[in-house]
N, C-alpha and C positions, 0 to 999 in steps of 0.2 A: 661626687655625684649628688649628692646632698645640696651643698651650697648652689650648684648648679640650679638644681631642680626648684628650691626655694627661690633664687633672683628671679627667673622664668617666673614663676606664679606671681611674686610681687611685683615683677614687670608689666603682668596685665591687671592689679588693681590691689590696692592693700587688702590686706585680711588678718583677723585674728588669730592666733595661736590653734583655736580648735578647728575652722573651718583650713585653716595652712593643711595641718593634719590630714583633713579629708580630702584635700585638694590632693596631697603627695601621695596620696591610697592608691589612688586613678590614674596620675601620672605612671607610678611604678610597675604600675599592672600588677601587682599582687607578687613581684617579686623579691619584693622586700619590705618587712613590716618596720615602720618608724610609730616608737612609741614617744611619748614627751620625753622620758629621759635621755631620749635620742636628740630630739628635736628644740629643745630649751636650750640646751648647750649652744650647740649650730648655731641658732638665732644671738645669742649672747656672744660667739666669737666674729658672728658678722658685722654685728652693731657693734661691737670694740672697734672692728677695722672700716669701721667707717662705710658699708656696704649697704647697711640697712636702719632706718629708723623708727620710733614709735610715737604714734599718736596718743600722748597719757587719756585715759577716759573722764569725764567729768565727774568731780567725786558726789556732786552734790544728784548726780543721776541714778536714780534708784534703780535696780529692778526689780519685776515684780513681786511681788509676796511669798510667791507659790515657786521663785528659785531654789533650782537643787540646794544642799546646805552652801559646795565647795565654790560657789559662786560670792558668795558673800553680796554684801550692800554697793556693789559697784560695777560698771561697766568690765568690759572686757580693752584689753590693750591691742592697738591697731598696727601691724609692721605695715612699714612701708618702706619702699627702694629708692634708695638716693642717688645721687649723681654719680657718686665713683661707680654704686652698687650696679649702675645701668651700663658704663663702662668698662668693668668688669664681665656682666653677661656679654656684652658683646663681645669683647675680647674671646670668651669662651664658645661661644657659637662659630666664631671665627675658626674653632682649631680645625685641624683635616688630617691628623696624623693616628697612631696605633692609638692613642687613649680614650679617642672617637669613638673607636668600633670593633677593637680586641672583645672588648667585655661586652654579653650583649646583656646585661643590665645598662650600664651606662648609655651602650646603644640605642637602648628603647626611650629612656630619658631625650636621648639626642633629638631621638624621632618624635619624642611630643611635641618639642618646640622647633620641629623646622621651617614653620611658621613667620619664623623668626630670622631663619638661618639663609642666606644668600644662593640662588641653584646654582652655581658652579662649586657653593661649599656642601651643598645637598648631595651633589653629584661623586665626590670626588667620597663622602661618606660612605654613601651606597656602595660604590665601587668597592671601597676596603673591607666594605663589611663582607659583601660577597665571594672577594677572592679568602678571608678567613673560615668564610663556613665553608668554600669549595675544597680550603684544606683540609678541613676537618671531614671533610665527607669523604674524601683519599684515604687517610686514616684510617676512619670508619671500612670501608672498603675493602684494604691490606689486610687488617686487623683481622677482620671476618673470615675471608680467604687462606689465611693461616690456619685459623682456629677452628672453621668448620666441621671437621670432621672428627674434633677432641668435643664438642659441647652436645651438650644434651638437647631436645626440640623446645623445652621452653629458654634456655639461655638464649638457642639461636633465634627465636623468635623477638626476644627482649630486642639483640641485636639489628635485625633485622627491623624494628620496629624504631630504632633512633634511626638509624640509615633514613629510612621512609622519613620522618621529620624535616633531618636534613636536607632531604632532597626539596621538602617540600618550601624551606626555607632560603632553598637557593632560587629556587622559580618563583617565590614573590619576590626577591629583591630583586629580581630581572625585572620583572614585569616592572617595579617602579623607579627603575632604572630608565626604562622606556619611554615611560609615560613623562617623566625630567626632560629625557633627550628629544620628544617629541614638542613639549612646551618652548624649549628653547628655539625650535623654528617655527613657533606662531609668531605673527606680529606683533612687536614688542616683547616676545617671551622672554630675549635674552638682559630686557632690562627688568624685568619684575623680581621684586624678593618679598616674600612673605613676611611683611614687617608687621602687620597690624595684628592686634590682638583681638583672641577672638578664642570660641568656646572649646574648650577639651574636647576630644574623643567620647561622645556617647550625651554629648547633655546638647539640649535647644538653645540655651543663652550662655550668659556670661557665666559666671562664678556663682555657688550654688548660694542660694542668700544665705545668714548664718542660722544657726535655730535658738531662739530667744529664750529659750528654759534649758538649754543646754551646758551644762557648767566646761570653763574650761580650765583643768587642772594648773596650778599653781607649778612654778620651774622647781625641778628636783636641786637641793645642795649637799 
């Protein structure tokens, strides 16, 4: 999910270590927190395999005076996405099987960059993501119906309160289920794919600029 999520971001434009960072905060929806020690590694096994590169900063470029200490007397280091690394994300936007859309962390990843991703691979997502929470709402359902009458009113209400999620979960992914299968009969729908890059979920432009007094922490060894 990781490597995923980082080509996606350096696919719409290089950035540094600390702004990468903020950028994966947003993407993950707060489902999972990447600190550097997390995130230095990754970057360092990508750039081994050839996925990703860095723009060294100029040494002779100061920054300002009034820089945090851990910044030191130099620019900040630029990733950027190479050629396998661009081939690669695609290859990976491409998949349409269980690894898609079992996990709905990864799934939400999926969903940031469908942008990216082809509507007939859009579609076929959606669909499996759907019949897995449909299962899981069965489950939910069986489960209850068993156990109803052994729980207390806040357990069944706990209960009854993921049910309700679920349910609420399966009626958006219809709905954009829908809204695919209606695009595909517009005029030219069935040729368009969300290739172009373009602004995360929640912001007006591109990528957030980086902040220039910002230190960005040094890779953990």
């Amino acid at each position: 999910m990781l490597e995923f999520a980082i080509l996606g971001l350096l696919h719409q434009a290089p950035m540094h270590g600390y702004e990468l960072r903020k950028q994966l905060a947003q993407v993950l929806g707060g489902l999972r927190s990447i600190s550097y020690g997390s995130l230095y590694p990754a970057l360092r096994r990508m750039q081994a395999a050839g996925l990703i590169g860095t723009d060294e900063p100029d040494p002779r470029a100061l920054l300002p005076a009034d820089a945090p200490p851990l910044t030191g007397r130099r620019g900040k280091v630029v990733y950027t996405i190479t050629a396998e690394g661009k081939e690669r994300f695609h290859e990976l936007v491409g998949q349409t099987g269980p690894e898609a859309y079992d996990d709905g962390g990864l799934f939400g990843v999926r969903l940031a960059f469908f942008r990216h991703t082809a509507h007939d691979v859009r579609l076929r997502i959606l669909e499996g993501r759907r019949r897995t929470v449909e299962q899981q709402r069965e489950g939910l359902r069986t489960s209850l119906s068993r156990t109803r009458e052994r729980l207390d009113r806040y357990t069944l209400e706990l209960q009854r309160h993921g049910l309700e999620s679920v349910d609420r979960e399966v009626r958006w992914l219809s709905e954009l289920i829908d809204s695919e299968r209606r695009e595909a009969t517009e005029p030219g729908g069935a040729r368009r794919e969300a290739t172009e890059p373009g602004p995360l979920r929640g912001e007006t432009g591109g990528t957030t600029p980086p902040d220039q007094h910002e230190a960005e922490p040094p890779p953990t060894t």
